[in-house]
C-alpha positions as CSV (number, residue, x, y, z in Angstrom):
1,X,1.0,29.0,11.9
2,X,-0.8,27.7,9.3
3,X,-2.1,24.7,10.9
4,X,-1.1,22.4,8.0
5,X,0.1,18.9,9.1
6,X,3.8,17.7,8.1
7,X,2.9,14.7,8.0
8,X,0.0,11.5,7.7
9,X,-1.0,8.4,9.4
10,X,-2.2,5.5,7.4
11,X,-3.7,2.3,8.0
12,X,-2.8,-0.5,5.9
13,X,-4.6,-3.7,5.5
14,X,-3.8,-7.1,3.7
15,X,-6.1,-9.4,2.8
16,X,-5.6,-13.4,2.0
17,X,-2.0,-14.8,1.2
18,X,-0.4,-11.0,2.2
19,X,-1.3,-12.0,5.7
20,X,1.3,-14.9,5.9
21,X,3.9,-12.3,5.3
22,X,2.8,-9.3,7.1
23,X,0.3,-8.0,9.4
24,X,-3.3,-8.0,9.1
25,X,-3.5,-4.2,10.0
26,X,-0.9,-2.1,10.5
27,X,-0.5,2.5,11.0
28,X,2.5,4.2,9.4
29,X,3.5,7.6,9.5
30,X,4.8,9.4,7.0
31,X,6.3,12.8,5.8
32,X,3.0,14.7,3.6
33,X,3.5,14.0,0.1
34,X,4.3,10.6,0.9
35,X,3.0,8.2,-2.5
36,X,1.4,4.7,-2.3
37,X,4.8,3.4,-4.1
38,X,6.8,4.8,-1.3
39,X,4.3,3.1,1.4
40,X,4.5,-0.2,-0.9
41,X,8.2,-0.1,-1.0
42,X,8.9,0.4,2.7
43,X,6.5,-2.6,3.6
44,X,8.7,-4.8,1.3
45,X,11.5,-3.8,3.4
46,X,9.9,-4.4,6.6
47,X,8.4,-8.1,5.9
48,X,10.3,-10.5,4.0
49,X,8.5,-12.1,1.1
50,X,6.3,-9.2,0.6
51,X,8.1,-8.0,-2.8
52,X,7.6,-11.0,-4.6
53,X,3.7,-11.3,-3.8
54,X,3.3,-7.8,-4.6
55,X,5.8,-6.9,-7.9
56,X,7.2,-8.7,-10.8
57,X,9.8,-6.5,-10.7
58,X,10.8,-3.1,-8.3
59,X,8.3,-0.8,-10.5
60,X,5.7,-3.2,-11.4
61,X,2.7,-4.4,-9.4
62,X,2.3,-8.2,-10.2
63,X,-1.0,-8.9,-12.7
64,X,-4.5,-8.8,-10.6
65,X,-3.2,-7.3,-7.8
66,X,-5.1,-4.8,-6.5
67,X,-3.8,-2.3,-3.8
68,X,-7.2,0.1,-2.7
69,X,-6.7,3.8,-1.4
70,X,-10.5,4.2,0.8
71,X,-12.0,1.6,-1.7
72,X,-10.7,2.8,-5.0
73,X,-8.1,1.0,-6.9
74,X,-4.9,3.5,-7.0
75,X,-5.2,2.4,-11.2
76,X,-7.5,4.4,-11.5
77,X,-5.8,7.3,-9.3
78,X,-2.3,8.2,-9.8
79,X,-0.6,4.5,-10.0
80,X,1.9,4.0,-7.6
81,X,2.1,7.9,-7.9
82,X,-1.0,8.4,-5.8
83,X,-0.7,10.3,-3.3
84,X,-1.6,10.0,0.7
85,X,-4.0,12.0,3.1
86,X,-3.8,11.7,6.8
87,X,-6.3,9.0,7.3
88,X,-6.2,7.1,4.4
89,X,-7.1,3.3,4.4
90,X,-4.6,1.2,2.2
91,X,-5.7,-2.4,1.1
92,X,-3.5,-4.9,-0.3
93,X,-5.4,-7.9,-2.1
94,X,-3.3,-10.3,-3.8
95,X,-4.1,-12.5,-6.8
96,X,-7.0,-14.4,-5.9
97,X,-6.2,-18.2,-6.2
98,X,-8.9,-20.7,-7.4
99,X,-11.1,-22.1,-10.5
């Protein structure tokens, strides 16, 4: 036995205007290898209005929104590509409103 795990927990967090359409803090588990975009797409199929705040269309994040892995902007990682570790920390920010 190799002692590798088959699969990761994650914590997900939303800040602002995500929180009117989902939980504040939420753990999923996933097969390893899972991706951010796979994360991102389930939790549009779990909380109704979530897809519109988050993409202007299925493969596009919506301008200024900002989804972290442990406080770096997946951007700057892999994109939606990025994959997750067993105790990674997802945030979801929204566009922030204001002027």
């Amino acid at each position: 036995m190799t002692g590798a795990k088959d699969h990761v927990t994650v914590t997900v967090r939303a800040f602002a205007t995500l929180r009117e359409v989902m939980d504040r803090e939420l753990r999923c588990e996933y097969p390893s290898g899972v991706t951010v975009g796979t994360l991102l797409r389930d939790l549009v199929q779990k909380y109704n209005g979530l897809g519109a705040l988050l993409f202007s269309d299925p493969e596009t994040l919506r301008d200024y929104v900002n989804i972290l892995v442990n406080g770096r902007n997946m951007e700057f990682l892999a994109g939606l590509s990025t994959p997750l570790a067993d105790g990674d920390t997802i945030a979801l920010f929204p566009p922030a409103a204001g002027g």
